[in-house]
C-alpha positions in Angstrom: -22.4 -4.6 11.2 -19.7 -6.3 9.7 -16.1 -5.7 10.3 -13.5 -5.2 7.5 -10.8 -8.0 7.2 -8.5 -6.1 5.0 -7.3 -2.8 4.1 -8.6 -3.7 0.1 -11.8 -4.7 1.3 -12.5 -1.5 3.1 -11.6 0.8 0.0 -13.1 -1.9 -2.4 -16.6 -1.2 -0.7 -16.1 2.6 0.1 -15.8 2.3 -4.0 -18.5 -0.3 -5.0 -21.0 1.6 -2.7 -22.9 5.0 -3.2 -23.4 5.6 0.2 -20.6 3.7 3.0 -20.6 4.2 7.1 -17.8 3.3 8.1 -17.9 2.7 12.0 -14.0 3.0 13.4 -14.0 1.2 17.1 -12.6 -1.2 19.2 -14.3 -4.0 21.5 -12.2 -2.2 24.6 -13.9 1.1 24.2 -17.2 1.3 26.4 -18.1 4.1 24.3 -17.7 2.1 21.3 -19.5 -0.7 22.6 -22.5 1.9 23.8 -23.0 3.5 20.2 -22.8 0.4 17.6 -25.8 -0.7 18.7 -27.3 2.9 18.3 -25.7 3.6 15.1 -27.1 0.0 13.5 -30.5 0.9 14.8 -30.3 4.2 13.1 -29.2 2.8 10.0 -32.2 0.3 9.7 -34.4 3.2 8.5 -31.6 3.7 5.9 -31.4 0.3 3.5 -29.1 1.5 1.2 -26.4 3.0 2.8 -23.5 -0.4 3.7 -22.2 0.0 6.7 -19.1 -1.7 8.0 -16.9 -1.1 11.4 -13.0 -0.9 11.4 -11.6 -2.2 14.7 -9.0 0.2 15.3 -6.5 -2.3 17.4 -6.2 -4.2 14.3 -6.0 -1.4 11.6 -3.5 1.3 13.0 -2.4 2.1 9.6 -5.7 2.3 7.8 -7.2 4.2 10.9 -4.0 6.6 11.0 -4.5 7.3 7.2 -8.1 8.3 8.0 -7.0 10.9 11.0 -8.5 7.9 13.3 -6.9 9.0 16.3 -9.2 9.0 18.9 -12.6 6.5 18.7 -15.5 6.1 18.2 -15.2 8.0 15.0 -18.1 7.4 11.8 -17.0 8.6 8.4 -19.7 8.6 6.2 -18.9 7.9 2.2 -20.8 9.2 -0.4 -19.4 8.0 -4.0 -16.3 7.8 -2.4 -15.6 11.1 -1.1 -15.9 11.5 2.9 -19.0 13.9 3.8 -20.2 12.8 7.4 -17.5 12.9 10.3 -18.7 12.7 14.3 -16.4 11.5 16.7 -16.1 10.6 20.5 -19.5 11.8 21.6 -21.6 11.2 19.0 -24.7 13.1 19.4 -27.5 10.5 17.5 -30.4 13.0 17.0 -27.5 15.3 14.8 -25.9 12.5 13.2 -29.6 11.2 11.8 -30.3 14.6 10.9 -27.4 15.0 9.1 -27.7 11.3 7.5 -31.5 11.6 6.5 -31.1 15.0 4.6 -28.3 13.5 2.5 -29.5 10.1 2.0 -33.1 11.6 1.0 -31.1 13.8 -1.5 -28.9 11.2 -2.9 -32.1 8.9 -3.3 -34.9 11.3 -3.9 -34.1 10.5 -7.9 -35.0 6.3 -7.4 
């Protein structure tokens, strides 16, 4: 997973891409550092959704204008428009429940 560099590149890919996860965090948050691995091996099974993490310490703007105020927090994007949101205890089973029925929606026409 890949972290943004700019607030343009974030909205840039939430734009360019169908289907965007992004992953707000930060390297001080043992939560954090417990479910990015998790979430990435989740997201294997799911090619063509891009998925990119925010660290929060370094985006307090971007994270505030996204109601970012308490991590880990995923947001997922479909054509732009936010669908998926799980925060703090992210329960995995839900989340790739809730993933795999939209993703097999969105790409059951391919």
């Amino acid at each position: 997973m890949d972290n943004i560099k700019t607030n343009e590149e974030l909205y840039k890919l939430i734009n360019e891409n169908d289907m965007m996860l992004v992953y707000f965090g930060s390297n001080s948050c043992s939560v954090c550092n417990a479910m990015k691995p998790k979430i990435e091996k989740m997201l294997e099974k799911y090619p063509k959704i891009k998925v990119v993490g925010v660290e929060t310490e370094n985006f307090v703007e971007l994270s505030s204008k996204h109601n970012v105020f308490a991590i880990p927090v995923i947001i997922l994007f479909i054509q732009g428009k936010e669908t998926i949101r799980k925060a703090r205890i992210i329960g995995m089973e839900i989340l790739e429940q809730e993933v795999s029925r939209y993703y097999e929606l969105f790409y059951s026409i391919d």
